[in-house]
KOLNUMAR-140753 format. One record per atom (N, C-alpha, C): atom name; x, y, z; residue number from 1; residue in three letters. Coordinates in Angstrom, 2 decimals, always signed. Example, Ala and Ser with C-alpha at 12.3 -4.5 7.8 and 13.67 -1.06 7.14 Angstrom:
<atoms>
atom atom: N	east: +13.19	north: -5.69	up: +7.80	n: 1	res: Ala $
atom atom: CA	east: +12.30	north: -4.50	up: +7.80	n: 1	res: Ala $
atom atom: C	east: +13.20	north: -3.30	up: +7.80	n: 1	res: Ala $
atom atom: N	east: +12.85	north: -2.25	up: +7.08	n: 2	res: Ser $
atom atom: CA	east: +13.67	north: -1.06	up: +7.14	n: 2	res: Ser $
atom atom: C	east: +12.90	north: +0.03	up: +7.87	n: 2	res: Ser $
</atoms>
This chain:
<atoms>
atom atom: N	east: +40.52	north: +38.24	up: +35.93	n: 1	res: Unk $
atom atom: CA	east: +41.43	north: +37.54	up: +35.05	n: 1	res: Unk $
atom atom: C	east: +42.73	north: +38.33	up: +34.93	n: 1	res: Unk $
atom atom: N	east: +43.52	north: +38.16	up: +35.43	n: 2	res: Unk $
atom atom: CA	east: +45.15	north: +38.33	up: +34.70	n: 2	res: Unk $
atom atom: C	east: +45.63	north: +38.20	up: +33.82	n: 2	res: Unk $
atom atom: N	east: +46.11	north: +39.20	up: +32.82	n: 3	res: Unk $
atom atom: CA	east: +46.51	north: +39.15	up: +31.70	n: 3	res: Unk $
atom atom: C	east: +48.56	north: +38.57	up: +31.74	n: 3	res: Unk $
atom atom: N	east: +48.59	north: +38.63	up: +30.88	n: 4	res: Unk $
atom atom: CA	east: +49.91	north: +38.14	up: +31.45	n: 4	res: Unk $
atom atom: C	east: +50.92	north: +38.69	up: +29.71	n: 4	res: Unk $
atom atom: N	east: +51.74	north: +39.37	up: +29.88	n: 5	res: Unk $
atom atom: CA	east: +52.57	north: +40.59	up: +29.19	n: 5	res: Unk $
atom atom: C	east: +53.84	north: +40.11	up: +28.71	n: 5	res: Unk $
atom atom: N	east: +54.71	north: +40.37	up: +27.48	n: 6	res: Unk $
atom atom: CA	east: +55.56	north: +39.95	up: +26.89	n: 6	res: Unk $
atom atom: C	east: +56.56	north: +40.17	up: +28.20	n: 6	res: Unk $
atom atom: N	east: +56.36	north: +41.17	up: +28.94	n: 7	res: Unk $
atom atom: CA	east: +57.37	north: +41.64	up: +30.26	n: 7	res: Unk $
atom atom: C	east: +57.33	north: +40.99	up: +31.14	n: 7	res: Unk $
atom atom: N	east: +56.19	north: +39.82	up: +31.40	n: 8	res: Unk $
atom atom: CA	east: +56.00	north: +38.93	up: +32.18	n: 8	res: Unk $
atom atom: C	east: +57.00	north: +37.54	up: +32.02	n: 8	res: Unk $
atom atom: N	east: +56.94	north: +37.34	up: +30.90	n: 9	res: Unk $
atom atom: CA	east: +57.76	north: +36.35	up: +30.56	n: 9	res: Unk $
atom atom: C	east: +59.50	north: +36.73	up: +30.68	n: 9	res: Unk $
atom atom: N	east: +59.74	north: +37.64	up: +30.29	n: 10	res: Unk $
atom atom: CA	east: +60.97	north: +38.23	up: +30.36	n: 10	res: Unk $
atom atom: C	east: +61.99	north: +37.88	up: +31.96	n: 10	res: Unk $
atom atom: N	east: +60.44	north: +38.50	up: +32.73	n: 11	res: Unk $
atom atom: CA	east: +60.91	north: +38.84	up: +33.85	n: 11	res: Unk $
atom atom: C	east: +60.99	north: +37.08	up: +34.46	n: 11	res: Unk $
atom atom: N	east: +59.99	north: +36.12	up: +34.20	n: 12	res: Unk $
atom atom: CA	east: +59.83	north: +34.74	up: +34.83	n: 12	res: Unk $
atom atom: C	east: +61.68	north: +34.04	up: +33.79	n: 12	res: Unk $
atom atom: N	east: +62.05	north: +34.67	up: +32.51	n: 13	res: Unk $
atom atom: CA	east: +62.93	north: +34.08	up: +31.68	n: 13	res: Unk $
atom atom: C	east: +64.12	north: +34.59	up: +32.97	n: 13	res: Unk $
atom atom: N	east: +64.22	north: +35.72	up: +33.50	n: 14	res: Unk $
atom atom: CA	east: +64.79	north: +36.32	up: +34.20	n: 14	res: Unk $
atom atom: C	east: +65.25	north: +35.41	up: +35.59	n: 14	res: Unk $
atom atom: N	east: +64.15	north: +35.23	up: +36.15	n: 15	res: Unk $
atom atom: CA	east: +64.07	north: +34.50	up: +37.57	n: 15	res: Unk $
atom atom: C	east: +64.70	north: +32.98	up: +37.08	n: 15	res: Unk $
atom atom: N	east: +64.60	north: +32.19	up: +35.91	n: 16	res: Unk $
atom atom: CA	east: +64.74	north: +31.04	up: +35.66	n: 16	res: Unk $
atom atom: C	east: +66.30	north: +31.04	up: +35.43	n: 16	res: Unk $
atom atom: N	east: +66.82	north: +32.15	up: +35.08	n: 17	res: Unk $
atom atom: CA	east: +68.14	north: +32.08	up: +34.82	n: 17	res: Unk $
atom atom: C	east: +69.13	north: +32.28	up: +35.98	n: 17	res: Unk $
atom atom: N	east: +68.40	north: +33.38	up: +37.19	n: 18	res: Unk $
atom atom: CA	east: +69.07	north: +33.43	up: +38.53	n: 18	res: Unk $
atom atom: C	east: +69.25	north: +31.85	up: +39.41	n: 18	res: Unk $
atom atom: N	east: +67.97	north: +31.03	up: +38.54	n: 19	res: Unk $
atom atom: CA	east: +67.91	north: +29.65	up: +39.64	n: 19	res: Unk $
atom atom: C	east: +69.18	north: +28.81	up: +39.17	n: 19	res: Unk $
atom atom: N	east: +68.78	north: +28.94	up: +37.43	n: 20	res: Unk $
atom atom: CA	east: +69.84	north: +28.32	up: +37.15	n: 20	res: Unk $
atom atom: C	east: +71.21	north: +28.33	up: +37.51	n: 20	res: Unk $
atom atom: N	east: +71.46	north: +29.55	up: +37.77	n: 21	res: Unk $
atom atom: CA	east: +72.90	north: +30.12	up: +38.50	n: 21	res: Unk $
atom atom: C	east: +73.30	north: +29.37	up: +39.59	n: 21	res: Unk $
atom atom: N	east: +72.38	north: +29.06	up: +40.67	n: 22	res: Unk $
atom atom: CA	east: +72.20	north: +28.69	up: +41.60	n: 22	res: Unk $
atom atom: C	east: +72.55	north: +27.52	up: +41.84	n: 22	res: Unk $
atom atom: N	east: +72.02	north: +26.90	up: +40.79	n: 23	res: Unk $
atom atom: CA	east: +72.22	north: +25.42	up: +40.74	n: 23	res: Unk $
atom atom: C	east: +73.66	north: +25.07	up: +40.07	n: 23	res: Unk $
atom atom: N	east: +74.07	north: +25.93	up: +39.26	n: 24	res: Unk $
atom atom: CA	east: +75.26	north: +25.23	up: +38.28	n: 24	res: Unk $
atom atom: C	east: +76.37	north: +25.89	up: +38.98	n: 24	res: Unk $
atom atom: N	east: +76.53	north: +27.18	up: +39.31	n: 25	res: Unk $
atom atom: CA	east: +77.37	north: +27.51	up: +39.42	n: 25	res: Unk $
atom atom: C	east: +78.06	north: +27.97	up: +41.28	n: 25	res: Unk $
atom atom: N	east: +76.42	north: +27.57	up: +41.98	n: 26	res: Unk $
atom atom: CA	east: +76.86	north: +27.50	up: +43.69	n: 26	res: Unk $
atom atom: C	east: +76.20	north: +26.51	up: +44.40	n: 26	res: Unk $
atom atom: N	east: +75.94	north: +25.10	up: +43.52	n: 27	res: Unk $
atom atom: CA	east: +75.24	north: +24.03	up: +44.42	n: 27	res: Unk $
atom atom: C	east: +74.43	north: +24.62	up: +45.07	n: 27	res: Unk $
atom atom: N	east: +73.58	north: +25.29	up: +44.89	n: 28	res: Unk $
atom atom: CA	east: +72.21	north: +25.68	up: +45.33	n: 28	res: Unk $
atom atom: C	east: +70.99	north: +24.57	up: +44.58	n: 28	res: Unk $
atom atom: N	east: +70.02	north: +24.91	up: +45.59	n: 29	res: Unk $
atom atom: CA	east: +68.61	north: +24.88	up: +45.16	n: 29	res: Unk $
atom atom: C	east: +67.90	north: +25.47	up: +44.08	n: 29	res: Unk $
atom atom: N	east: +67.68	north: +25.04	up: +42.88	n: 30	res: Unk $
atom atom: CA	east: +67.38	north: +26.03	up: +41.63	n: 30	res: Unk $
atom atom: C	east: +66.78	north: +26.92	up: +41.73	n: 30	res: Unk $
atom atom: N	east: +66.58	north: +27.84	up: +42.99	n: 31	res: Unk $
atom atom: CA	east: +65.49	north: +28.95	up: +42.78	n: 31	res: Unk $
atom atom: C	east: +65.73	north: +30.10	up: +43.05	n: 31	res: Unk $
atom atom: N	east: +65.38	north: +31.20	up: +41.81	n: 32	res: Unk $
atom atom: CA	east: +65.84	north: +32.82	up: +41.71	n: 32	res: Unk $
atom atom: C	east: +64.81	north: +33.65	up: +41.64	n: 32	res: Unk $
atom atom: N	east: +64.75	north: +34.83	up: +42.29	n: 33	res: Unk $
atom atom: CA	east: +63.46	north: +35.72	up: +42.55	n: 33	res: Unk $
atom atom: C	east: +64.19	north: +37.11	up: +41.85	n: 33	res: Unk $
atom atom: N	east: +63.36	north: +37.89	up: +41.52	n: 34	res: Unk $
atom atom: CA	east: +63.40	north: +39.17	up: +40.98	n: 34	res: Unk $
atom atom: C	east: +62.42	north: +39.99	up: +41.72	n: 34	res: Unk $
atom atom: N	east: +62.63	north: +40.92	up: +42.47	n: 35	res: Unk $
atom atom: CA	east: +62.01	north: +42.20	up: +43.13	n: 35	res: Unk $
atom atom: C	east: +61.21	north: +42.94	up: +41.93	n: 35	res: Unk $
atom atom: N	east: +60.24	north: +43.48	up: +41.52	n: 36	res: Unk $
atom atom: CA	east: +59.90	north: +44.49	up: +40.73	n: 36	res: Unk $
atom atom: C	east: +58.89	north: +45.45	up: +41.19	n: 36	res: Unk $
atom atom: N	east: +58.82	north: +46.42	up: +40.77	n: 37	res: Unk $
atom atom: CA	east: +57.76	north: +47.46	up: +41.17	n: 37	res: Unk $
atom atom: C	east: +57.66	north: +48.26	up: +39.04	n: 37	res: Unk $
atom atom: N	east: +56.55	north: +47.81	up: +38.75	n: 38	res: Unk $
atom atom: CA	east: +56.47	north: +48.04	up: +36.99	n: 38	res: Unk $
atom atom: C	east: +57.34	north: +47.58	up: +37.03	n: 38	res: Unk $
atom atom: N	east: +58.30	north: +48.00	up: +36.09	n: 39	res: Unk $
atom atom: CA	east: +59.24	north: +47.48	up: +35.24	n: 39	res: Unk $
atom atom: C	east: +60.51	north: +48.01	up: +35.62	n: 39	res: Unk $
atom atom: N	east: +60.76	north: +48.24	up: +37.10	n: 40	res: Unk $
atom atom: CA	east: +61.69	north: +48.38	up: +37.39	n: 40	res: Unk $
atom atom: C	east: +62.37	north: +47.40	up: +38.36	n: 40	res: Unk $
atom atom: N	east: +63.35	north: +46.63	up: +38.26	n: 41	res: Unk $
atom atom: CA	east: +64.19	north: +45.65	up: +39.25	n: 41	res: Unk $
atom atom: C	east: +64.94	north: +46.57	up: +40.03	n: 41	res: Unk $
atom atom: N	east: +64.12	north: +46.27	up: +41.49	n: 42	res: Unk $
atom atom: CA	east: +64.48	north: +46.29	up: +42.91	n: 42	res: Unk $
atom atom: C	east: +65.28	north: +45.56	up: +43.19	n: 42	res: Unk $
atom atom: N	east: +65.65	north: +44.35	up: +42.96	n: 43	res: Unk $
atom atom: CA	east: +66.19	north: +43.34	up: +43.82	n: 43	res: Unk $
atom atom: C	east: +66.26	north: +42.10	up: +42.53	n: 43	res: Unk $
atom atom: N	east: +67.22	north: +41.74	up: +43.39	n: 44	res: Unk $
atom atom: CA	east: +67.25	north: +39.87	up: +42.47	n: 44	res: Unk $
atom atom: C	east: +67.80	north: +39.26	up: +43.68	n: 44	res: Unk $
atom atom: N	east: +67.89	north: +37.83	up: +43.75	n: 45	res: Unk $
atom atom: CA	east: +68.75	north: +37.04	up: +44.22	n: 45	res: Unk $
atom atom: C	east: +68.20	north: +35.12	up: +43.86	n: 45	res: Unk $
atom atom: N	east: +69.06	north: +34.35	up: +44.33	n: 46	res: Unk $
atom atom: CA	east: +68.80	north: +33.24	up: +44.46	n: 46	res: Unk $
atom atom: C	east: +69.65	north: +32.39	up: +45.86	n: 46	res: Unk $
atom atom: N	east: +68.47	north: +30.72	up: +45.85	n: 47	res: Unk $
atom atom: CA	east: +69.04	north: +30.31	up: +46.86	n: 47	res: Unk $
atom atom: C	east: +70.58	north: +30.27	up: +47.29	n: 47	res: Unk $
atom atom: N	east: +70.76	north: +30.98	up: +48.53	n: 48	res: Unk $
atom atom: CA	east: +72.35	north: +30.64	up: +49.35	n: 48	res: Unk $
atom atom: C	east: +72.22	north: +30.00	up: +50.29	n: 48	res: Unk $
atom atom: N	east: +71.38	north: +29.40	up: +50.54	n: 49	res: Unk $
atom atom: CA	east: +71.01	north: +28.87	up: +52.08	n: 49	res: Unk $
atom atom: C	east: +72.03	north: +27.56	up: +52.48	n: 49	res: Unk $
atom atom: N	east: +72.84	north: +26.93	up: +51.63	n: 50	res: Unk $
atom atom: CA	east: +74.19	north: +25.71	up: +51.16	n: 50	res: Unk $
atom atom: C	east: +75.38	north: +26.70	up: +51.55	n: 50	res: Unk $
atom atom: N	east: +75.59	north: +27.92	up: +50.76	n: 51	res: Unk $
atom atom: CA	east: +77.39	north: +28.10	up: +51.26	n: 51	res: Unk $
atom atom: C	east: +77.08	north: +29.28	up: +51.91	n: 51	res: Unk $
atom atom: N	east: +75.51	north: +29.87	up: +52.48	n: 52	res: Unk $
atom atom: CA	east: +76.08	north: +30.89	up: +53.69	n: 52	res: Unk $
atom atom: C	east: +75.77	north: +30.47	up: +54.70	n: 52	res: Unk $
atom atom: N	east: +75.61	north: +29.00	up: +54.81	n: 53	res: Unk $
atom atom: CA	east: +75.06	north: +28.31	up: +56.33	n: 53	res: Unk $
atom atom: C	east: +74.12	north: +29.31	up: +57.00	n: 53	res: Unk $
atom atom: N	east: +73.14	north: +30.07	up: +55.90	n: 54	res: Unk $
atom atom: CA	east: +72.05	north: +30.58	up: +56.13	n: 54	res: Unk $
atom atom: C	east: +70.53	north: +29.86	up: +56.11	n: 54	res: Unk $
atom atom: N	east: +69.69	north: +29.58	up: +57.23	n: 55	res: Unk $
atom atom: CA	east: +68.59	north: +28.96	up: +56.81	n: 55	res: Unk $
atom atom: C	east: +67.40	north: +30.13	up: +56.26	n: 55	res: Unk $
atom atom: N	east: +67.93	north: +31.46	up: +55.97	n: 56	res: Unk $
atom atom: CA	east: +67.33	north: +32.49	up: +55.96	n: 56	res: Unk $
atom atom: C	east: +67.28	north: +32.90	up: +54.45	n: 56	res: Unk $
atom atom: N	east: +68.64	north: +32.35	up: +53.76	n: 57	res: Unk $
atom atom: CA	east: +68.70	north: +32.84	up: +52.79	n: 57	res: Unk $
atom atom: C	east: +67.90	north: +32.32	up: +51.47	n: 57	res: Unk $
atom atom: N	east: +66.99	north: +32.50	up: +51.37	n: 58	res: Unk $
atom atom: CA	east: +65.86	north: +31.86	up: +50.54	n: 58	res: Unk $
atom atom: C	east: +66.03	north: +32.91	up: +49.37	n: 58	res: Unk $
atom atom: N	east: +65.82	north: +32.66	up: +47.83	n: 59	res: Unk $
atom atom: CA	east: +65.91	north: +33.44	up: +47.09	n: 59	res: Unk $
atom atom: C	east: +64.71	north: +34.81	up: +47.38	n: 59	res: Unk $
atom atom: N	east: +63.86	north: +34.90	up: +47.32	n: 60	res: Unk $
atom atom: CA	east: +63.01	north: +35.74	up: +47.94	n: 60	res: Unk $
atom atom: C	east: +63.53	north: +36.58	up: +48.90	n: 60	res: Unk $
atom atom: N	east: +64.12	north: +36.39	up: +49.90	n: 61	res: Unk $
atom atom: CA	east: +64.67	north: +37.05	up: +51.47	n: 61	res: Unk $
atom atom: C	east: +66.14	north: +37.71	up: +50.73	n: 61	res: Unk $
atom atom: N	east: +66.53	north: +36.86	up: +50.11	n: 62	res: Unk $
atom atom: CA	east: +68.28	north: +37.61	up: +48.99	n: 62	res: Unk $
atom atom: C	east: +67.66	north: +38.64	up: +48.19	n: 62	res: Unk $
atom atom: N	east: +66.59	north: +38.64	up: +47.47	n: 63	res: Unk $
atom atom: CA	east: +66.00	north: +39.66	up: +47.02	n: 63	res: Unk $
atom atom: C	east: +65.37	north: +40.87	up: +47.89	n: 63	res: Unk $
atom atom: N	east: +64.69	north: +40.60	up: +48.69	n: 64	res: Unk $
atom atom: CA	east: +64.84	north: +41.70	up: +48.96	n: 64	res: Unk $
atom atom: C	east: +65.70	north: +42.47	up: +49.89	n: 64	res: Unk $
atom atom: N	east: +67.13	north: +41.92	up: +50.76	n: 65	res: Unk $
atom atom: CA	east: +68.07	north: +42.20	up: +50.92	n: 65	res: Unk $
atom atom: C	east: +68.92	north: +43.51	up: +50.14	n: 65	res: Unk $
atom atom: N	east: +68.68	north: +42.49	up: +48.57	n: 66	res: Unk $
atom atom: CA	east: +69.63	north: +43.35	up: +47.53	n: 66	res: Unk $
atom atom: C	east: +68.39	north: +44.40	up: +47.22	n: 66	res: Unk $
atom atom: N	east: +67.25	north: +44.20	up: +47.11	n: 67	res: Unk $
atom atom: CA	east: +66.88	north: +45.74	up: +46.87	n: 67	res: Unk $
atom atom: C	east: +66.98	north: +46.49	up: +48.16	n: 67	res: Unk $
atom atom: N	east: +67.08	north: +46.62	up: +49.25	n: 68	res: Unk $
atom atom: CA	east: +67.33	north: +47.52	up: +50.51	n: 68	res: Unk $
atom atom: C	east: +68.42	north: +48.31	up: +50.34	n: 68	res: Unk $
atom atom: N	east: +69.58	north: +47.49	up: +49.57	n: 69	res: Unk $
atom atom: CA	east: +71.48	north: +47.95	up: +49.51	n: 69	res: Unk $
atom atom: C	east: +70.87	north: +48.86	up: +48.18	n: 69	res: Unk $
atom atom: N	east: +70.02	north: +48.31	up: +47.44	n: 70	res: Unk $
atom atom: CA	east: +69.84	north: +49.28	up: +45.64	n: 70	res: Unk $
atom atom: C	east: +69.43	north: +50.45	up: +45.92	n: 70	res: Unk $
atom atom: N	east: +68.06	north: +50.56	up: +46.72	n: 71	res: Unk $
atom atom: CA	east: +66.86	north: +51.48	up: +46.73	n: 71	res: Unk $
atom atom: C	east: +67.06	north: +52.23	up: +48.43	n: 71	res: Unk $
atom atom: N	east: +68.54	north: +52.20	up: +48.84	n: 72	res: Unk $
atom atom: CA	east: +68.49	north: +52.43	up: +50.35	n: 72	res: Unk $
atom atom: C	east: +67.65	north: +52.44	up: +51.51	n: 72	res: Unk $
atom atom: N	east: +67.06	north: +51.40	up: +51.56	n: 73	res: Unk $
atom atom: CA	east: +66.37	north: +50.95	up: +52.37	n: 73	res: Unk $
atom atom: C	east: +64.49	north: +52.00	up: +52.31	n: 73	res: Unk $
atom atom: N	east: +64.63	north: +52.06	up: +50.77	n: 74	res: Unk $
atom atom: CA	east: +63.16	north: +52.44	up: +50.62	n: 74	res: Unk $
atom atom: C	east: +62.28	north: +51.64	up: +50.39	n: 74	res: Unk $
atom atom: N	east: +60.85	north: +51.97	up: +50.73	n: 75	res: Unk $
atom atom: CA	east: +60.02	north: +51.08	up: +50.83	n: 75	res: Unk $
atom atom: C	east: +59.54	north: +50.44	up: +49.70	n: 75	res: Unk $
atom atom: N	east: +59.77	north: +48.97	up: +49.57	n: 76	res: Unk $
atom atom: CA	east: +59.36	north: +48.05	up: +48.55	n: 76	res: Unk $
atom atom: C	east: +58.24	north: +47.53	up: +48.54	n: 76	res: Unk $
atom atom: N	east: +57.00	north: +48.81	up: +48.81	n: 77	res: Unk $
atom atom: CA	east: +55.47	north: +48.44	up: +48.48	n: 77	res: Unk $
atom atom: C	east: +55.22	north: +48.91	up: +47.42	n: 77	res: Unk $
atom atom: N	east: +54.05	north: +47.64	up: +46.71	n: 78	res: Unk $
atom atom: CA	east: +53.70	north: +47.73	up: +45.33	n: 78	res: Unk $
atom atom: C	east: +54.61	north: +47.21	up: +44.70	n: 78	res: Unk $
atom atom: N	east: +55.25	north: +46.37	up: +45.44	n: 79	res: Unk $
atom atom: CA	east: +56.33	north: +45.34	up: +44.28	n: 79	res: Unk $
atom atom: C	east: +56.06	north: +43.87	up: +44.03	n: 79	res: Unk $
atom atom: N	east: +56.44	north: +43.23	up: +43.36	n: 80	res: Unk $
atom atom: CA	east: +56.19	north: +42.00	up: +43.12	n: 80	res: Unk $
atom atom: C	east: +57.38	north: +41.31	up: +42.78	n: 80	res: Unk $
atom atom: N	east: +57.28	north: +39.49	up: +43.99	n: 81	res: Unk $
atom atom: CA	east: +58.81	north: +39.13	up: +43.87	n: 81	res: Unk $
atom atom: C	east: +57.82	north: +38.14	up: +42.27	n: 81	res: Unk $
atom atom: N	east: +58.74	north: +38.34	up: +41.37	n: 82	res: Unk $
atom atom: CA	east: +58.64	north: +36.75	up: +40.17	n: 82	res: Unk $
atom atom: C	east: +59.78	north: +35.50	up: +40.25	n: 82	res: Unk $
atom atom: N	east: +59.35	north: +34.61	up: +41.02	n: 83	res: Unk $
atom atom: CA	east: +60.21	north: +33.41	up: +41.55	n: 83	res: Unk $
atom atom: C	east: +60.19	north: +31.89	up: +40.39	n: 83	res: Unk $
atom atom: N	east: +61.25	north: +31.72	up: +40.37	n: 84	res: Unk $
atom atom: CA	east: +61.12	north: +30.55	up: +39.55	n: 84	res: Unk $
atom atom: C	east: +61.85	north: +29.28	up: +39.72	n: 84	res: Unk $
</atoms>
């Protein structure tokens, strides 16, 4: 069973607000991911796959992009993307 943590929600309140971005403010697809390892953010991003004529750029794949540029290309095992 999975418990599920006031930090859990934070972090899903988190991802819901990157989608939203997405959608209102770059005609995207509503969806935003957050990188974490505990309670630390690796990474964020949301869909660009509309204005970078990327079929790659999936919020998930933008995330962990931006944690590679954060964490210089250290290894992001034991992390968890929270997508919304």
């Amino acid at each position: 069973m999975t418990v599920r943590t006031v930090a859990d929600e934070d972090w899903m309140h988190r991802a819901l607000a990157l989608a939203r971005h997405a959608e209102s403010a770059e005609d995207e697809v509503p969806v935003g991911a957050v990188l974490l390892r505990g309670n630390e953010v690796l990474g964020e991003g949301w869909n660009r796959t509309i204005g970078s004529s990327d079929p790659t750029a999936h919020a998930e794949i933008v995330a962990l992009r931006d944690a590679g540029r954060r964490v210089r290309m250290a290894p992001v095992m034991r992390a968890i993307v929270v997508m919304a």
